[in-house]
Structures are given as structure tokens and as C-alpha cells.
Chimera marker file (.cmm) of the C-alpha trace (Angstrom):
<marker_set name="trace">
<marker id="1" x="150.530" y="-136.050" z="-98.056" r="1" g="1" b="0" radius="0.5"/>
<marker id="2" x="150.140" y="-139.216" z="-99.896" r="1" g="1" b="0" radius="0.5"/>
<marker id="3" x="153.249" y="-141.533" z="-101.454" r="1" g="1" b="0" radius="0.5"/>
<marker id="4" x="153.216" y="-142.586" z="-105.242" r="1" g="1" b="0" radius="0.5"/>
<marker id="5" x="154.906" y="-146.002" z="-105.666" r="1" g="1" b="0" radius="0.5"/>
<marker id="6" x="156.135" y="-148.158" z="-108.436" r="1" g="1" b="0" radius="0.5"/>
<marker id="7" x="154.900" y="-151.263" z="-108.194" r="1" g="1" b="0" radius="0.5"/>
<marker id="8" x="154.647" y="-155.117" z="-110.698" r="1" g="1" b="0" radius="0.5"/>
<marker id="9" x="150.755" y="-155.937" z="-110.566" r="1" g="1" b="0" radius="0.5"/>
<marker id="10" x="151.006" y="-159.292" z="-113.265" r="1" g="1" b="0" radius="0.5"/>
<marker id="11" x="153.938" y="-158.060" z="-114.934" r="1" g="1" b="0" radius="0.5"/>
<marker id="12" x="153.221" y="-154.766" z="-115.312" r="1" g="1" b="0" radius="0.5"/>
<marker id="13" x="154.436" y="-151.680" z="-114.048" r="1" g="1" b="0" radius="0.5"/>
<marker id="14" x="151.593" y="-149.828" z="-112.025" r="1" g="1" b="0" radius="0.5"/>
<marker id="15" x="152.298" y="-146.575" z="-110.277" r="1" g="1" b="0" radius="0.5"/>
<marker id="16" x="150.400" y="-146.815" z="-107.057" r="1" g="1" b="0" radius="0.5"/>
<marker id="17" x="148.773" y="-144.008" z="-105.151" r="1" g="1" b="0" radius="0.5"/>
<marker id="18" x="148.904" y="-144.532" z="-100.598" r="1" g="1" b="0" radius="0.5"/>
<marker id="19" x="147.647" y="-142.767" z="-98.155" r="1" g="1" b="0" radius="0.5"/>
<marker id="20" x="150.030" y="-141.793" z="-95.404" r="1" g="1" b="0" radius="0.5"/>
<marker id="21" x="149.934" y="-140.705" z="-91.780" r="1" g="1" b="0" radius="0.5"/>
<marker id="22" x="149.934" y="-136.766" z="-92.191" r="1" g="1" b="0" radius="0.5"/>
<marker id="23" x="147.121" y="-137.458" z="-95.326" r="1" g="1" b="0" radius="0.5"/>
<marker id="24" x="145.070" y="-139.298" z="-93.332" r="1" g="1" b="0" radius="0.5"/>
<marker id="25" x="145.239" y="-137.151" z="-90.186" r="1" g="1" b="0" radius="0.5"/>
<marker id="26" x="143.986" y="-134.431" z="-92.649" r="1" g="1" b="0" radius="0.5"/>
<marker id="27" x="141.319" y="-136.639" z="-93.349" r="1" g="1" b="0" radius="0.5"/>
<marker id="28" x="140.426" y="-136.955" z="-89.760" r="1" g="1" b="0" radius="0.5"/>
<marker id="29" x="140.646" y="-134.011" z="-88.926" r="1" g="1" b="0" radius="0.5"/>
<marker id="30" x="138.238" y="-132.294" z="-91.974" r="1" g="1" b="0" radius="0.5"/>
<marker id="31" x="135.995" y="-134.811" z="-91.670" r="1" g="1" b="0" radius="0.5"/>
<marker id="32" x="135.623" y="-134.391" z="-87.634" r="1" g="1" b="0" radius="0.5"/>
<marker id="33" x="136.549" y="-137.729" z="-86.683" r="1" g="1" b="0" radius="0.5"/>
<marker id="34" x="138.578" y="-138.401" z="-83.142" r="1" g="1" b="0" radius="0.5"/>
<marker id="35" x="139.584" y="-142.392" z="-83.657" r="1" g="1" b="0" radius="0.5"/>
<marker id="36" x="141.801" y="-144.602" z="-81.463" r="1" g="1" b="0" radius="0.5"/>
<marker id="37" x="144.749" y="-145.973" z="-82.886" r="1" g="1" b="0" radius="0.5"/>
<marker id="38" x="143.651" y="-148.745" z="-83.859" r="1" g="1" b="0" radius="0.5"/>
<marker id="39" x="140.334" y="-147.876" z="-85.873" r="1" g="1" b="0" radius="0.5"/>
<marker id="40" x="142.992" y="-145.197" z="-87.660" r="1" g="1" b="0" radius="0.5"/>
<marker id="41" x="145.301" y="-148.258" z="-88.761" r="1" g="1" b="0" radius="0.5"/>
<marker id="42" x="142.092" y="-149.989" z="-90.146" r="1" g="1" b="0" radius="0.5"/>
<marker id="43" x="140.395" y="-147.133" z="-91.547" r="1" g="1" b="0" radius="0.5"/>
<marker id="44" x="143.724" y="-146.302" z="-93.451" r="1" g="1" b="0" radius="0.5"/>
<marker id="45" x="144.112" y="-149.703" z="-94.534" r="1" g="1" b="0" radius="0.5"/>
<marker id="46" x="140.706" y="-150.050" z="-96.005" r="1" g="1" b="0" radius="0.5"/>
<marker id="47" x="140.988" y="-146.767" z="-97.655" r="1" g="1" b="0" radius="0.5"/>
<marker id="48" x="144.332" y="-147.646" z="-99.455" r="1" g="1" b="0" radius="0.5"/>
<marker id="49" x="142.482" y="-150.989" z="-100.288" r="1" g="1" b="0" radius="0.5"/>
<marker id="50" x="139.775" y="-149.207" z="-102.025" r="1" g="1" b="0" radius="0.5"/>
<marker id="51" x="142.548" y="-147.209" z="-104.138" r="1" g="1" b="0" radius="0.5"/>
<marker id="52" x="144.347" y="-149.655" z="-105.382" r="1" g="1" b="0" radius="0.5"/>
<marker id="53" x="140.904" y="-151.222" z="-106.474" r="1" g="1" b="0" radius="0.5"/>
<marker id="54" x="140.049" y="-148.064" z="-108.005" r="1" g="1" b="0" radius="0.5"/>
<marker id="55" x="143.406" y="-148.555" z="-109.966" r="1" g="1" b="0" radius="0.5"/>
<marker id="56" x="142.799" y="-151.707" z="-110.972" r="1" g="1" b="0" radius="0.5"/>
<marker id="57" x="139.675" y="-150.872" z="-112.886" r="1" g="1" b="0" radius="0.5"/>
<marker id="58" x="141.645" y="-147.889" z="-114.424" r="1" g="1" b="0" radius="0.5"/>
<marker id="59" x="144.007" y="-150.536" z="-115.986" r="1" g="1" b="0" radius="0.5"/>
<marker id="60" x="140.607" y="-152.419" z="-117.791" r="1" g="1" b="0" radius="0.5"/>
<marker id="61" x="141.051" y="-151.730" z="-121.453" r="1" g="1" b="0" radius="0.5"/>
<marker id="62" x="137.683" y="-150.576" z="-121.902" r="1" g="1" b="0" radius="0.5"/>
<marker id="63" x="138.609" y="-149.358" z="-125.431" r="1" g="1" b="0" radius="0.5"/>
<marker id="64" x="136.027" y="-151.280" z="-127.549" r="1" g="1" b="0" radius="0.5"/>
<marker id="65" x="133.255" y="-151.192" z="-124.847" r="1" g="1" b="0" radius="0.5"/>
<marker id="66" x="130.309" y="-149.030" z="-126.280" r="1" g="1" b="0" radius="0.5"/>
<marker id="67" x="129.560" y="-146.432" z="-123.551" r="1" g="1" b="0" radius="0.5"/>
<marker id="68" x="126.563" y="-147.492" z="-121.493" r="1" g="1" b="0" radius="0.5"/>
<marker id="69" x="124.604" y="-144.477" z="-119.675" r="1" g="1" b="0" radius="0.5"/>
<marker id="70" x="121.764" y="-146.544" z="-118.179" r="1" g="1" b="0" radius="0.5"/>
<marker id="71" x="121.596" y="-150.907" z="-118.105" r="1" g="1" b="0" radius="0.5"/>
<marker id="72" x="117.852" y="-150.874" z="-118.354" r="1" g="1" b="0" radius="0.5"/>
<marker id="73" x="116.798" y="-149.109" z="-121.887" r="1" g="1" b="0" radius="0.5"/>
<marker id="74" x="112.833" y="-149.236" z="-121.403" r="1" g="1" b="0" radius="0.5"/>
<marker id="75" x="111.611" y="-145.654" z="-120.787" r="1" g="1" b="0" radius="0.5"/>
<marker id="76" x="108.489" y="-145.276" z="-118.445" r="1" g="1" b="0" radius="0.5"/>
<marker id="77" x="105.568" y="-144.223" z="-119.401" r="1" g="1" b="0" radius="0.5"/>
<marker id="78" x="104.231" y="-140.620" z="-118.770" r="1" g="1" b="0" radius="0.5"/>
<marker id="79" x="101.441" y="-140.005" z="-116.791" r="1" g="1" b="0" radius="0.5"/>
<marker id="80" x="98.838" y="-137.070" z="-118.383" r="1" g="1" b="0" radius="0.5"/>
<marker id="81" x="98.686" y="-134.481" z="-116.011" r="1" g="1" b="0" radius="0.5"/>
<marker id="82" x="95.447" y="-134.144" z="-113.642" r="1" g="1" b="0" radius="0.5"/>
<marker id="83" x="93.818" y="-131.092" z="-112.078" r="1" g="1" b="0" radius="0.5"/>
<marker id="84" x="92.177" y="-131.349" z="-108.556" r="1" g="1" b="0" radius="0.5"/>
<marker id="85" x="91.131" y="-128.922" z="-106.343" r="1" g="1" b="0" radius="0.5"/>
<marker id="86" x="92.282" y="-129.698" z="-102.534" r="1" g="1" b="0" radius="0.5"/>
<marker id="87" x="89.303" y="-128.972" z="-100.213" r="1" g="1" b="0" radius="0.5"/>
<marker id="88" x="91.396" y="-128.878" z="-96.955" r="1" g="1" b="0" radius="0.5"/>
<marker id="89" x="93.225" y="-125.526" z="-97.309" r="1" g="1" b="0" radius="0.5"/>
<marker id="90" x="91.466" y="-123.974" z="-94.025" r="1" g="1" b="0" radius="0.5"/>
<marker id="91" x="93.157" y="-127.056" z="-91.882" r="1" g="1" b="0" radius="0.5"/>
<marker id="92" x="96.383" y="-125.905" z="-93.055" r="1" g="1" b="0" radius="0.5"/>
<marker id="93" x="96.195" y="-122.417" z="-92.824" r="1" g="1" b="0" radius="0.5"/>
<marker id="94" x="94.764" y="-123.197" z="-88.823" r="1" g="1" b="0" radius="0.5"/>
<marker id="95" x="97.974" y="-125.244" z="-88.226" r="1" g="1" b="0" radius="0.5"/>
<marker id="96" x="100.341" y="-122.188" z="-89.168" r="1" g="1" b="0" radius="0.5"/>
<marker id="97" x="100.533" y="-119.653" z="-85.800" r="1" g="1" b="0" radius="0.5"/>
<marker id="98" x="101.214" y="-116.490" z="-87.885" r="1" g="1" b="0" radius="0.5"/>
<marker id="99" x="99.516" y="-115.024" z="-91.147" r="1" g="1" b="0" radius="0.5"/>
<marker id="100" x="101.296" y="-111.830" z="-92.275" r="1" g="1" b="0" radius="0.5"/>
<marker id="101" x="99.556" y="-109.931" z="-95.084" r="1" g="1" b="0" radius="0.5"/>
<marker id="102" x="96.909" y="-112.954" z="-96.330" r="1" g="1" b="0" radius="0.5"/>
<marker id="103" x="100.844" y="-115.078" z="-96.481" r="1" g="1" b="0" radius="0.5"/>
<marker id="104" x="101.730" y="-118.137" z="-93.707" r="1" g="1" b="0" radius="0.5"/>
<marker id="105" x="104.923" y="-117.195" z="-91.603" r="1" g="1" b="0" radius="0.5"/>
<marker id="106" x="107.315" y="-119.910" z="-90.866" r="1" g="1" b="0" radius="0.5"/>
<marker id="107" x="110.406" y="-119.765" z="-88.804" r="1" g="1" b="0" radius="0.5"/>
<marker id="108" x="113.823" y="-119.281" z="-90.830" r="1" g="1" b="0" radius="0.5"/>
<marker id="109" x="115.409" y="-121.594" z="-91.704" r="1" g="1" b="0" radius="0.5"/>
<marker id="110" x="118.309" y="-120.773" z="-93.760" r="1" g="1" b="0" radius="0.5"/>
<marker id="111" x="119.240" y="-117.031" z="-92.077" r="1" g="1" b="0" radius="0.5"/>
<marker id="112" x="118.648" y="-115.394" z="-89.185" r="1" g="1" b="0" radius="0.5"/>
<marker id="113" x="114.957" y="-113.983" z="-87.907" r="1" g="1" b="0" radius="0.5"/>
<marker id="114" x="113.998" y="-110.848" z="-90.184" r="1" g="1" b="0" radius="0.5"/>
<marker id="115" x="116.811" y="-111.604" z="-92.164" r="1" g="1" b="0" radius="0.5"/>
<marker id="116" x="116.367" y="-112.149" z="-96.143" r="1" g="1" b="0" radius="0.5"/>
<marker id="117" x="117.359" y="-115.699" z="-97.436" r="1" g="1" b="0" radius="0.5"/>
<marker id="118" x="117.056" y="-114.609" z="-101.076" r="1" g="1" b="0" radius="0.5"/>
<marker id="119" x="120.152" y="-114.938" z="-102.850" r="1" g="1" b="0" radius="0.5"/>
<link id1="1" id2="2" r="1" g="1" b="0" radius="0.2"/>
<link id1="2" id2="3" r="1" g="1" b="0" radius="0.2"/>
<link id1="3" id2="4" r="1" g="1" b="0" radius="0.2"/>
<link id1="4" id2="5" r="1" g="1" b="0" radius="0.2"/>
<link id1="5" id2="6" r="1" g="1" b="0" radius="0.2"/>
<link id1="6" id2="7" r="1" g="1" b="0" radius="0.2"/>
<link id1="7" id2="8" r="1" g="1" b="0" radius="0.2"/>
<link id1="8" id2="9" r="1" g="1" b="0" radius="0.2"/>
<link id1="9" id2="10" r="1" g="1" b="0" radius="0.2"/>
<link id1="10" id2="11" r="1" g="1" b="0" radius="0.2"/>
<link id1="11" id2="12" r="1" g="1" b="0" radius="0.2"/>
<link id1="12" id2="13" r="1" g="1" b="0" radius="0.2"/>
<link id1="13" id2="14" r="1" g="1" b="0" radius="0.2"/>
<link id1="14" id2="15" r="1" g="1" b="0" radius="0.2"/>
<link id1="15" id2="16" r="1" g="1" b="0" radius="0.2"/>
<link id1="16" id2="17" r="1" g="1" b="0" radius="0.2"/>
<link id1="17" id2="18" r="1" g="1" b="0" radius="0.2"/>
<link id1="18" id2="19" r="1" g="1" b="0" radius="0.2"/>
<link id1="19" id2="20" r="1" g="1" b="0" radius="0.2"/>
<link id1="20" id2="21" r="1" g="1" b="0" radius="0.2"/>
<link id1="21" id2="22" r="1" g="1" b="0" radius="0.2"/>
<link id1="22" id2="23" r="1" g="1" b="0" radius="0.2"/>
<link id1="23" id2="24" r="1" g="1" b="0" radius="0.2"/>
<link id1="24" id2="25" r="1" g="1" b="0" radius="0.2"/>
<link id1="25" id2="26" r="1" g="1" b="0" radius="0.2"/>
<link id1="26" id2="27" r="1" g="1" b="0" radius="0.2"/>
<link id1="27" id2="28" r="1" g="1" b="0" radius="0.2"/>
<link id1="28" id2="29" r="1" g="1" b="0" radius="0.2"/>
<link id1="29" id2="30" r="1" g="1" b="0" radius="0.2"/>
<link id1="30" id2="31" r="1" g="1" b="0" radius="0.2"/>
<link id1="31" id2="32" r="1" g="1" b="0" radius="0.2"/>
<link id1="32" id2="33" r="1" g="1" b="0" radius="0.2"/>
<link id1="33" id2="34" r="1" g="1" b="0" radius="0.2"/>
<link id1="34" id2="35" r="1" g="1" b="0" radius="0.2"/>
<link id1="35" id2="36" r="1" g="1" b="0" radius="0.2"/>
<link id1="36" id2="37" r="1" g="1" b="0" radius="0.2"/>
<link id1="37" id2="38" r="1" g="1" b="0" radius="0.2"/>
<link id1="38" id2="39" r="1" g="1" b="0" radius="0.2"/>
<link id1="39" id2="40" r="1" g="1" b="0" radius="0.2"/>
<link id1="40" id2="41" r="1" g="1" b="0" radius="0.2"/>
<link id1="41" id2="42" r="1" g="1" b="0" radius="0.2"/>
<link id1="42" id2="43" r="1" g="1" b="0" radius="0.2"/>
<link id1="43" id2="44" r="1" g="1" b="0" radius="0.2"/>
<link id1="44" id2="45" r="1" g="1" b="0" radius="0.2"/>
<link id1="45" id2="46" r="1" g="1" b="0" radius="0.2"/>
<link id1="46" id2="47" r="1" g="1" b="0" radius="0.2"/>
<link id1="47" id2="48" r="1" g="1" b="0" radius="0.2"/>
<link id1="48" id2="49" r="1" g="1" b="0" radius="0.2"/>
<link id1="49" id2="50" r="1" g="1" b="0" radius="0.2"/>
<link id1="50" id2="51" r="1" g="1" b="0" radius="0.2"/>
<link id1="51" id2="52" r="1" g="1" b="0" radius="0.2"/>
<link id1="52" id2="53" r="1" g="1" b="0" radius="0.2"/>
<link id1="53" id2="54" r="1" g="1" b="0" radius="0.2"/>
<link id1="54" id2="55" r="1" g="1" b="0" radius="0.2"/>
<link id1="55" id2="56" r="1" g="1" b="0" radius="0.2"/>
<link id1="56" id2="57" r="1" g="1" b="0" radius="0.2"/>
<link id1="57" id2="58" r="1" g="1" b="0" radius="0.2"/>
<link id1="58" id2="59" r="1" g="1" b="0" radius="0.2"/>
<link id1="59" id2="60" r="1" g="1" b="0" radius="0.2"/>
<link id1="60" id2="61" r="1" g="1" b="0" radius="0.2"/>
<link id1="61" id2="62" r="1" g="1" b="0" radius="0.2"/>
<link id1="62" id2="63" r="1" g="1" b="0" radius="0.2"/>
<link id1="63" id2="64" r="1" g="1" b="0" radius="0.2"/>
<link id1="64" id2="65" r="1" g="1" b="0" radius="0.2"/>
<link id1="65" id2="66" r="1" g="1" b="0" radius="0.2"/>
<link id1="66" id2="67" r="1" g="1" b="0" radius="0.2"/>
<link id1="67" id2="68" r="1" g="1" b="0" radius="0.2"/>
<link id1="68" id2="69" r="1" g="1" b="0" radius="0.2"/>
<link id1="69" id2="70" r="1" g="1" b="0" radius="0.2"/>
<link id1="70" id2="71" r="1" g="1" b="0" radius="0.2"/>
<link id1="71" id2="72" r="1" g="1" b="0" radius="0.2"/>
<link id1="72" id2="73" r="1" g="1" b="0" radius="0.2"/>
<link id1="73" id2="74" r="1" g="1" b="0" radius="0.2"/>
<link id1="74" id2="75" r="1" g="1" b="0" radius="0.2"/>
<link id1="75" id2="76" r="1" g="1" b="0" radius="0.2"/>
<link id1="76" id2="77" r="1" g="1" b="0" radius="0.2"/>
<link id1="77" id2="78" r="1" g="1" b="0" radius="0.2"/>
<link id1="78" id2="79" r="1" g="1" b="0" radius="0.2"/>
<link id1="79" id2="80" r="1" g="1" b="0" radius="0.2"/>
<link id1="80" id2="81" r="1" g="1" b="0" radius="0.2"/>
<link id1="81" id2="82" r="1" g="1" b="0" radius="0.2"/>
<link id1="82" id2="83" r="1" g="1" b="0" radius="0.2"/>
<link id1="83" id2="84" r="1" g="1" b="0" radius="0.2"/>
<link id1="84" id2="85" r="1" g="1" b="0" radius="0.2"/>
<link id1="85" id2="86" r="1" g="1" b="0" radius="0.2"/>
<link id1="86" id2="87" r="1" g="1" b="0" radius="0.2"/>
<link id1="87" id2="88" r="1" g="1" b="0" radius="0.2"/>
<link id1="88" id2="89" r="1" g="1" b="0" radius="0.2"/>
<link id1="89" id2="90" r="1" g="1" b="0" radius="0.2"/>
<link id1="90" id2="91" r="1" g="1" b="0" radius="0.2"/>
<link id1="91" id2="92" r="1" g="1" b="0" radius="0.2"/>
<link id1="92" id2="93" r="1" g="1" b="0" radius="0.2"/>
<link id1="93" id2="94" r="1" g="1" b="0" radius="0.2"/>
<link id1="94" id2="95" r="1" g="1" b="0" radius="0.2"/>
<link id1="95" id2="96" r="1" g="1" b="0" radius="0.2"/>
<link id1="96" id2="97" r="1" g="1" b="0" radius="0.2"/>
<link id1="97" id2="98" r="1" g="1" b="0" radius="0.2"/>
<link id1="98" id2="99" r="1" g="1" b="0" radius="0.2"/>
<link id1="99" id2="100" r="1" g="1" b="0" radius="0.2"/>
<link id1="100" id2="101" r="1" g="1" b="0" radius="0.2"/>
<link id1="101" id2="102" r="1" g="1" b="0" radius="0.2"/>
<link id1="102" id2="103" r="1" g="1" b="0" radius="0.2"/>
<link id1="103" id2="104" r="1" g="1" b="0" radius="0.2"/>
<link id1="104" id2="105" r="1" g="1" b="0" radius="0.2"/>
<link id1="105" id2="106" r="1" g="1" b="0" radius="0.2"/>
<link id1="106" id2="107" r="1" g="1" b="0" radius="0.2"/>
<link id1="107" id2="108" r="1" g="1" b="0" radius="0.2"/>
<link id1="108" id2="109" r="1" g="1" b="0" radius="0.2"/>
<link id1="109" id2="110" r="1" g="1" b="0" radius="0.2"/>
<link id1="110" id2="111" r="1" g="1" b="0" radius="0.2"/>
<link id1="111" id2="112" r="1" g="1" b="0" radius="0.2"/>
<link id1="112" id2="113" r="1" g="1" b="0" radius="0.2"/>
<link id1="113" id2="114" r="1" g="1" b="0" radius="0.2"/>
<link id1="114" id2="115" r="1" g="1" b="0" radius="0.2"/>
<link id1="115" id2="116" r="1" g="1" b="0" radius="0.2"/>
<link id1="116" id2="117" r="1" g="1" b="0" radius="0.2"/>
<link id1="117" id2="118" r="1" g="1" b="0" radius="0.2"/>
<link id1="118" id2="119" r="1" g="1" b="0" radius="0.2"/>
</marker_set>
């Protein structure tokens, strides 16, 4: 599906990850895509471009870096919470076209009608 090679980036010896015909077909195929030959030959190139950057960086000795989780380190403030009463409920319930036992009734989304969603 894919091809390691050994390869001399500056003197040293990388091993090299490409993406080949039958990997990238697979590719294509999961991810629905129908492209002409030429936007395949592209596509693959850029891909195997973006690996071998991807290797680079996992060459960086990054050894004595201190781990950074965020680059900005000021926190924002919290906001009190604040209680108000919305005055507009009726509107909403008018927009709904069913009520079923005092509840609004939507359309499913996630299952089929009269089916449960709950998991």
C-alpha cells in the first residue's frame, strides 16, 4: 500500500514513507472521490510532499524545548452568571406545528419517525 525508502536528507539516513498507486486509489475510493488522471498525479504528489514535511519536523531535536500547550498564557476573565426571564416563549411555542403532552414535537433527526434516538 505505501513504499518505505532509504533515503540521505543532509547526510543523514532518513527512512521515507510514499504513497503509491494501489494506496492512493484506496484513498480515492474511501474518501468518494472520481479524479482524472491528472488531478490523481497532483493530488499524490502533494500528499507525499506533505509527508516528507511531516518527517522533517520529526527529525527536529526538540529535546530541550519546554512543552508549550497554549502560546498566549493570559487567561480570560469569567463572566458572573446572570438570570433573565425570556418574555417571548408563546412566539416560539406558535412556530412549532405539533405539541404532544404540554412538549414541542420536532421531526427526527437522527432515527427514523416514532423511532427512539436514545442511546
Amino acid at each position: 500500500m505505501w513504499t518505505l525508502q532509504k533515503e540521505q536528507v543532509q547526510g543523514v539516513s532518513v527512512l521515507k514513507i510514499r504513497i503509491n498507486d494501489e494506496l492512493f486509489e484506496r484513498l480515492e475510493r474511501l474518501a468518494k472521490l472520481s479524479l482524472k488522471p491528472r488531478e490523481r498525479e497532483k493530488l499524490r504528489k502533494d500528499l507525499n510532499e506533505i509527508l516528507a514535511y511531516m518527517e522533517m519536523l520529526d527529525e527536529l531535536d526538540v529535546s530541550k524545548v519546554e512543552p508549550l500547550y497554549t502560546p498566549v498564557e493570559s487567561k480570560a476573565p469569567l463572566r458572573g452568571d446572570q438570570i433573565k426571564v425570556f418574555e417571548h416563549i408563546q412566539g416560539i411555542v406558535q412556530n412549532f406545528p405539533e405539541e404532544e403532552e404540554g412538549l414541542l414535537k420536532v421531526s427526527s433527526i437522527l432515527g427514523r419517525e416514532g423511532e427512539s434516538t436514545k442511546t
